[in-house]
N, CA, C and O atoms as a Maestro MAE file, in Angstrom:
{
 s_m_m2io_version
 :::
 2.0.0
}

f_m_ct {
 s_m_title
 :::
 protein
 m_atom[196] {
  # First column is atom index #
  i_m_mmod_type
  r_m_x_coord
  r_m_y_coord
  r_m_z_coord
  i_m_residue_number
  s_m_chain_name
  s_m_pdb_residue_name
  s_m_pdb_atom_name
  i_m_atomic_number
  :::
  1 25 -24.866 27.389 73.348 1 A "UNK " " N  " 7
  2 3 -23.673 27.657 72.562 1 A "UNK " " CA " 6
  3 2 -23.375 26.410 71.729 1 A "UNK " " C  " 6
  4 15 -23.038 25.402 72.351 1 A "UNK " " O  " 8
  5 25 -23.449 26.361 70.534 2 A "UNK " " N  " 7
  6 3 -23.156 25.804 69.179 2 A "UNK " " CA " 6
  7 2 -21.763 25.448 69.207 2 A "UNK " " C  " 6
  8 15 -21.052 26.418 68.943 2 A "UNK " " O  " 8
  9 25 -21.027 24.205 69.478 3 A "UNK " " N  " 7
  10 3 -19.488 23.620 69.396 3 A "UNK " " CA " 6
  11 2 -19.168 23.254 67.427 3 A "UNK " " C  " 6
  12 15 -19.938 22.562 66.761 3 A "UNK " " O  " 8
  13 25 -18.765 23.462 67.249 4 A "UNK " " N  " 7
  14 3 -18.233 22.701 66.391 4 A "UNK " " CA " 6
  15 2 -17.232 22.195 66.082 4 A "UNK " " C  " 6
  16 15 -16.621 22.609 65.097 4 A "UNK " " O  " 8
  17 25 -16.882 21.398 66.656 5 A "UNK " " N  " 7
  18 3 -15.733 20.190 66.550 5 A "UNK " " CA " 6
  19 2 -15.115 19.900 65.660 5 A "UNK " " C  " 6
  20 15 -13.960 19.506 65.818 5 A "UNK " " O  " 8
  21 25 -15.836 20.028 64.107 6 A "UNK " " N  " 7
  22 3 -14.954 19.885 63.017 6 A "UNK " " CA " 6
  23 2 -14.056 20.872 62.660 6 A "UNK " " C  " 6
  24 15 -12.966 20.700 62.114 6 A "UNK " " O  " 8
  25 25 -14.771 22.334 63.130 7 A "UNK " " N  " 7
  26 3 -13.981 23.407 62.965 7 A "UNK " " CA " 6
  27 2 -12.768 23.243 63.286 7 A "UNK " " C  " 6
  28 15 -11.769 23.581 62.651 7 A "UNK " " O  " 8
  29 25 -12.864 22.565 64.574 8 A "UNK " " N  " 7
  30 3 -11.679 22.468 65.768 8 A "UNK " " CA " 6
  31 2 -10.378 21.744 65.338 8 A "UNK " " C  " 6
  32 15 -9.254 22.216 65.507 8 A "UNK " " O  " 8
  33 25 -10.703 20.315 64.654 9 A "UNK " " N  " 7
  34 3 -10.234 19.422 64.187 9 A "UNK " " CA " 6
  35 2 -8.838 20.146 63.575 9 A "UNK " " C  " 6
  36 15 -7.762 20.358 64.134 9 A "UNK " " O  " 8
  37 25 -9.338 20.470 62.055 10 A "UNK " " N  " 7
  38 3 -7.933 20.595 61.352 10 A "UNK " " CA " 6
  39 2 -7.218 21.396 61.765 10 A "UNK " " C  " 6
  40 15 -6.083 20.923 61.834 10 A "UNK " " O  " 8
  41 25 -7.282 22.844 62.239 11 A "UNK " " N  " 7
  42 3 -6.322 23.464 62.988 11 A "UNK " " CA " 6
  43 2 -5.498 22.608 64.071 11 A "UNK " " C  " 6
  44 15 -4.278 22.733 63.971 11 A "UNK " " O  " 8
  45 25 -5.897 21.878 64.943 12 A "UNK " " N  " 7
  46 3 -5.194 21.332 65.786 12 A "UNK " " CA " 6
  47 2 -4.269 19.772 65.291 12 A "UNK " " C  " 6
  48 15 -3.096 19.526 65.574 12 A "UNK " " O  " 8
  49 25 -5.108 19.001 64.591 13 A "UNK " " N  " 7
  50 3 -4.342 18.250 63.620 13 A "UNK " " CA " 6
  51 2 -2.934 18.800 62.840 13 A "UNK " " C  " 6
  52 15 -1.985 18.023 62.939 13 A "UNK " " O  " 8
  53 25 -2.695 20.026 62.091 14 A "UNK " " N  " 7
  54 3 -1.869 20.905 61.613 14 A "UNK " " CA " 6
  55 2 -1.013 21.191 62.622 14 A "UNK " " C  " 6
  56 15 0.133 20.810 62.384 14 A "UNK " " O  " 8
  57 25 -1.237 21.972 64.141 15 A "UNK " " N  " 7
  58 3 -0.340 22.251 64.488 15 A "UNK " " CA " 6
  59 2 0.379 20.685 65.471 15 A "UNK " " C  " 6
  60 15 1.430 20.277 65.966 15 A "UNK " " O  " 8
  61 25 -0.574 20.423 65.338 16 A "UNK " " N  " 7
  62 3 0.399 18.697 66.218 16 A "UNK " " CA " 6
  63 2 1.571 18.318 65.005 16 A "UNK " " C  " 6
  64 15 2.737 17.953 65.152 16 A "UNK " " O  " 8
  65 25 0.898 18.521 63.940 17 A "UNK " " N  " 7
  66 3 1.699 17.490 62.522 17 A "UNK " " CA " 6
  67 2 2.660 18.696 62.740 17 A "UNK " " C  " 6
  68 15 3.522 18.201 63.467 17 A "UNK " " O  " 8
  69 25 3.113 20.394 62.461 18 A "UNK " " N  " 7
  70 3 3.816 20.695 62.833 18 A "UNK " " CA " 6
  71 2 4.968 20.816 64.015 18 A "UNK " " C  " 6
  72 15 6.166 20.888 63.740 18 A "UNK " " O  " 8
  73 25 4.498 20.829 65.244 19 A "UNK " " N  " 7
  74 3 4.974 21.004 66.147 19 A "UNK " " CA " 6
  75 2 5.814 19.078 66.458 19 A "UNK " " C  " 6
  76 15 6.872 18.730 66.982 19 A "UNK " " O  " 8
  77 25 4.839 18.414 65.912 20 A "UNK " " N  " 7
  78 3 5.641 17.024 66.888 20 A "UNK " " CA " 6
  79 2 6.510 16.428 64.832 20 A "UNK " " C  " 6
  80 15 6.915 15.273 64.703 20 A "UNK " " O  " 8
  81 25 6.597 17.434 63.621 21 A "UNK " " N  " 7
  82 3 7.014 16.509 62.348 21 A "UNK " " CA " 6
  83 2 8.534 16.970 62.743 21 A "UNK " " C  " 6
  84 15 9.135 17.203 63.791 21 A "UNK " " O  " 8
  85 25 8.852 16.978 61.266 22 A "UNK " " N  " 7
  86 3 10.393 16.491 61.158 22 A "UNK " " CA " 6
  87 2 10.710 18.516 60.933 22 A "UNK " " C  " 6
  88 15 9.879 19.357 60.588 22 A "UNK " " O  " 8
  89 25 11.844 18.671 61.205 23 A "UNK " " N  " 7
  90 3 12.225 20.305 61.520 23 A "UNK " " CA " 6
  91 2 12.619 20.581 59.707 23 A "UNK " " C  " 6
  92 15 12.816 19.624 58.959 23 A "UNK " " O  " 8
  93 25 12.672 21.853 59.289 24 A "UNK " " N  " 7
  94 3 13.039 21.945 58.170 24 A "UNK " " CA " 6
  95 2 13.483 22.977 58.360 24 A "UNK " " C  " 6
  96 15 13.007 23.856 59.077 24 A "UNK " " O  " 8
  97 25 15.091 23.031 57.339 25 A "UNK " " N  " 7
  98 3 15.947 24.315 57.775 25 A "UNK " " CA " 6
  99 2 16.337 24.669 55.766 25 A "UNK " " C  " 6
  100 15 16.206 23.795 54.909 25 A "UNK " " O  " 8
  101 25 16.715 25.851 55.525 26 A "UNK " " N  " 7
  102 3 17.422 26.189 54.581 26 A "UNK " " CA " 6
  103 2 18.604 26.534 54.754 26 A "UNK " " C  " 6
  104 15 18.901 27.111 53.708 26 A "UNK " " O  " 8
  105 25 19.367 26.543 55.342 27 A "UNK " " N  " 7
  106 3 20.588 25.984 55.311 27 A "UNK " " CA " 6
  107 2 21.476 25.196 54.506 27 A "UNK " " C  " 6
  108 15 22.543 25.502 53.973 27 A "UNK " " O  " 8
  109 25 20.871 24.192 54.520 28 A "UNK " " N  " 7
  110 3 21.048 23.273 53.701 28 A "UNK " " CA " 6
  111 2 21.298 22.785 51.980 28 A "UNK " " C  " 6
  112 15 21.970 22.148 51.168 28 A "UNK " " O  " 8
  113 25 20.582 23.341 52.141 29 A "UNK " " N  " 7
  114 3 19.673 24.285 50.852 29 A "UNK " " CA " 6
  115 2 20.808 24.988 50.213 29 A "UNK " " C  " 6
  116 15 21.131 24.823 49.037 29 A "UNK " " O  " 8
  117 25 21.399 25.785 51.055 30 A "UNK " " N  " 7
  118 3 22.246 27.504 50.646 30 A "UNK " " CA " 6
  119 2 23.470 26.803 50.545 30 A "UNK " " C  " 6
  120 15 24.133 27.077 49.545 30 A "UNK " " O  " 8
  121 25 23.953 25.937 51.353 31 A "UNK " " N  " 7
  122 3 25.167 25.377 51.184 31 A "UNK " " CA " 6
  123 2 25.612 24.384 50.154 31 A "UNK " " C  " 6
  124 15 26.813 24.199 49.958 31 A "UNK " " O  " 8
  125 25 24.470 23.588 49.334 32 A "UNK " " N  " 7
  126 3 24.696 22.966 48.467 32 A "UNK " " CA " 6
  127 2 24.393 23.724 47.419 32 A "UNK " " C  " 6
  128 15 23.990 23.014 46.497 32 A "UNK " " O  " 8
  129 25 24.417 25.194 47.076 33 A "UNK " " N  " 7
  130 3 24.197 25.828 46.135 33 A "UNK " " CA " 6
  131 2 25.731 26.573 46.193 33 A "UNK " " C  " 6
  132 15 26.550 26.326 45.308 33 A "UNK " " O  " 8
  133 25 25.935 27.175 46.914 34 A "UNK " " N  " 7
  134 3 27.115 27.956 47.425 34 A "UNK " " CA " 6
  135 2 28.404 26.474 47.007 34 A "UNK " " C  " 6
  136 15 29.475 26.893 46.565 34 A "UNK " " O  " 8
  137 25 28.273 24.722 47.157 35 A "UNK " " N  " 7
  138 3 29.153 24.417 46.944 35 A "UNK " " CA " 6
  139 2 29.282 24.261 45.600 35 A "UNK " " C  " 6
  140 15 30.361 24.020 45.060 35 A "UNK " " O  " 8
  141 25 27.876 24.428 44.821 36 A "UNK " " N  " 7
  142 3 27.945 23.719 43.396 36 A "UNK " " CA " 6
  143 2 28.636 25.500 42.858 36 A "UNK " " C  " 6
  144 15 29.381 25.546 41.879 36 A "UNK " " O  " 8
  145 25 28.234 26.945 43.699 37 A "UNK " " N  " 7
  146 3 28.971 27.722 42.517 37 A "UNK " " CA " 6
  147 2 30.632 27.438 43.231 37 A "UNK " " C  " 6
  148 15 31.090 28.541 43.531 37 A "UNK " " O  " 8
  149 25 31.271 26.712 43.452 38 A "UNK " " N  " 7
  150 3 32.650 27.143 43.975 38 A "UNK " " CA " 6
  151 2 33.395 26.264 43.383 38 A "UNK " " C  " 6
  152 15 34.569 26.456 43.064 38 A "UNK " " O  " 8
  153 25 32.510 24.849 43.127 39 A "UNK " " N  " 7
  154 3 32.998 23.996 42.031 39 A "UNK " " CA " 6
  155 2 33.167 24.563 40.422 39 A "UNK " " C  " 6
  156 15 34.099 24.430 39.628 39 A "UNK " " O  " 8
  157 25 31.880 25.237 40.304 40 A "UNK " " N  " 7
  158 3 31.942 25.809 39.165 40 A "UNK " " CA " 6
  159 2 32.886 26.980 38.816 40 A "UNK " " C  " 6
  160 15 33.221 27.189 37.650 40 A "UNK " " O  " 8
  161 25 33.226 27.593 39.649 41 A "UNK " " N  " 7
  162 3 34.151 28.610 39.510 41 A "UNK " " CA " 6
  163 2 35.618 27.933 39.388 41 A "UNK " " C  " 6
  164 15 36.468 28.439 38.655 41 A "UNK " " O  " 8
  165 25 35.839 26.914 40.044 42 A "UNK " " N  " 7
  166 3 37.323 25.829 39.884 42 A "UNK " " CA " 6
  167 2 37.598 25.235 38.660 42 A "UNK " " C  " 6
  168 15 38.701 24.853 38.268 42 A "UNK " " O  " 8
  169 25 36.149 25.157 37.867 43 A "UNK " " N  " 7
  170 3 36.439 24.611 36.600 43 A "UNK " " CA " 6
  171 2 37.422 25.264 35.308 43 A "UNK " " C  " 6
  172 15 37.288 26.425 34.922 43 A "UNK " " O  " 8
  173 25 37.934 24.769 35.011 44 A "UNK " " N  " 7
  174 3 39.046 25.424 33.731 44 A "UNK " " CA " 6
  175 2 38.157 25.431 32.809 44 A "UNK " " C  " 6
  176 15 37.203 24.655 32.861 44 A "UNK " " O  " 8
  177 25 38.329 26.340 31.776 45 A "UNK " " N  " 7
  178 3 37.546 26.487 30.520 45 A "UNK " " CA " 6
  179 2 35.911 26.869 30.753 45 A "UNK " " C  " 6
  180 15 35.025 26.597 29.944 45 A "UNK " " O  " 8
  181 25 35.706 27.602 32.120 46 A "UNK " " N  " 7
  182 3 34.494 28.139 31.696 46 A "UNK " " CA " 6
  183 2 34.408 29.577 31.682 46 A "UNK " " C  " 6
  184 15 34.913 30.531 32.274 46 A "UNK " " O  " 8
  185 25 33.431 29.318 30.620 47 A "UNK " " N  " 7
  186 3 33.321 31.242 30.123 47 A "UNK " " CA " 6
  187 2 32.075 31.472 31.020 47 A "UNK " " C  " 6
  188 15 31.253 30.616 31.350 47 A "UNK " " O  " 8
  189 25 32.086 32.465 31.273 48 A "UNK " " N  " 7
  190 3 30.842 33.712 31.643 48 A "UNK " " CA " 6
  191 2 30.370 34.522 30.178 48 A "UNK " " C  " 6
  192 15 31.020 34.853 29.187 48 A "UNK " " O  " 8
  193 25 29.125 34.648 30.497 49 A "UNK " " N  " 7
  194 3 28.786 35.576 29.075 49 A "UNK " " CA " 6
  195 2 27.846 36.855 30.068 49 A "UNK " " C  " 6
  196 15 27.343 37.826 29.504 49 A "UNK " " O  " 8
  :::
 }
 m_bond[195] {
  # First column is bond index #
  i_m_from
  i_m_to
  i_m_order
  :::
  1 1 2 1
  2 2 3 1
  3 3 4 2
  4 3 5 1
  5 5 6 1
  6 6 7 1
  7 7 8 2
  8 7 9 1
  9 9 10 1
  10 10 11 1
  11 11 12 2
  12 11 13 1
  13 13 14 1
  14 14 15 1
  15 15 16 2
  16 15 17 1
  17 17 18 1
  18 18 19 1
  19 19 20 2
  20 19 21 1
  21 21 22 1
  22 22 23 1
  23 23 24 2
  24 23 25 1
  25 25 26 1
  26 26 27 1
  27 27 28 2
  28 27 29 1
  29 29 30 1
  30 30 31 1
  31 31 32 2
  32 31 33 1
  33 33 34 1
  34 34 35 1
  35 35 36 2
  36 35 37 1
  37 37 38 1
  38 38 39 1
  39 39 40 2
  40 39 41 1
  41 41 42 1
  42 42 43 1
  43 43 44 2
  44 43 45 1
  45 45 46 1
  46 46 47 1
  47 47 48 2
  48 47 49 1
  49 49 50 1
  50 50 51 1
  51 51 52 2
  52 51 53 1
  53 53 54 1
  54 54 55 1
  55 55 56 2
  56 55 57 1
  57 57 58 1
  58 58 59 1
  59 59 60 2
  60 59 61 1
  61 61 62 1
  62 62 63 1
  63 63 64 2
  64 63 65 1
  65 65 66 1
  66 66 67 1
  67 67 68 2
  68 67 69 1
  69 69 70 1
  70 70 71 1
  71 71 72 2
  72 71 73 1
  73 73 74 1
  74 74 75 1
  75 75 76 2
  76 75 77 1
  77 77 78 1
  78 78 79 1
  79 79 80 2
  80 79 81 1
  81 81 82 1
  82 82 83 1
  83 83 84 2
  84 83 85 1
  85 85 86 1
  86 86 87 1
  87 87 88 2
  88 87 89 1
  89 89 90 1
  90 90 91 1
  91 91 92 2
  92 91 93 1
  93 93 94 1
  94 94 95 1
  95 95 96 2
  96 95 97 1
  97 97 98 1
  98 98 99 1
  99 99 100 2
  100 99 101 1
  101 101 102 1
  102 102 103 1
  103 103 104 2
  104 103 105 1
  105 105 106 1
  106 106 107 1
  107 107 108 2
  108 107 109 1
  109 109 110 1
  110 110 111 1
  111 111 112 2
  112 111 113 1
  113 113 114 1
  114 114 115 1
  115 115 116 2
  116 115 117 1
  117 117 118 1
  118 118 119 1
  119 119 120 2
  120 119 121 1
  121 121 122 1
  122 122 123 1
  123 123 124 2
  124 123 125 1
  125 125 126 1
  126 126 127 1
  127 127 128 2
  128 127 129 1
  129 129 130 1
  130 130 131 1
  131 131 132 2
  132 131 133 1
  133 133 134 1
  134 134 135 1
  135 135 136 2
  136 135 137 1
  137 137 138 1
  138 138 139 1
  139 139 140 2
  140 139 141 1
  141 141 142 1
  142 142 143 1
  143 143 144 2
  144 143 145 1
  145 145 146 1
  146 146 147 1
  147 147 148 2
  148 147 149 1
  149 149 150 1
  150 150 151 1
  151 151 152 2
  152 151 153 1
  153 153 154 1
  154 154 155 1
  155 155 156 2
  156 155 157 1
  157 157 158 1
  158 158 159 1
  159 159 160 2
  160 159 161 1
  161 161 162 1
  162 162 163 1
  163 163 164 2
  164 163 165 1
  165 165 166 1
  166 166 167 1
  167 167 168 2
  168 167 169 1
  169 169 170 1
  170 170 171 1
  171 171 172 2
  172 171 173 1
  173 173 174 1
  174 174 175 1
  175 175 176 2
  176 175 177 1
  177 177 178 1
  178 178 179 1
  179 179 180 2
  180 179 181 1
  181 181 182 1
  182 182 183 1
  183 183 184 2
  184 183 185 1
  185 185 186 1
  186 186 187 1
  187 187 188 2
  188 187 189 1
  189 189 190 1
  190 190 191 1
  191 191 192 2
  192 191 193 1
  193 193 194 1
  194 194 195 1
  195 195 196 2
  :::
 }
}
């Protein structure tokens, strides 16, 4: 039986770099969009077209 180790490599490299990196949420994301329209809606003098 034929190993190949390199095969092996990047899949497991990937899920280490996933599992042990930094977490990523959108959240974040939604809320600094949601604050920029609420500012924008507070503003005087803006039109909608």
């Amino acid at each position: 039986m034929g190993w190949r180790i390199e095969l092996l490599i990047i899949p497991l490299l990937l899920d280490l770099m996933l599992w042990l990196g930094p977490r990523f949420g959108v959240a974040p994301i939604f809320n600094a969009l949601a604050e920029s329209y609420a500012t924008a809606a507070g503003m005087e003098g803006l039109t909608c077209k």
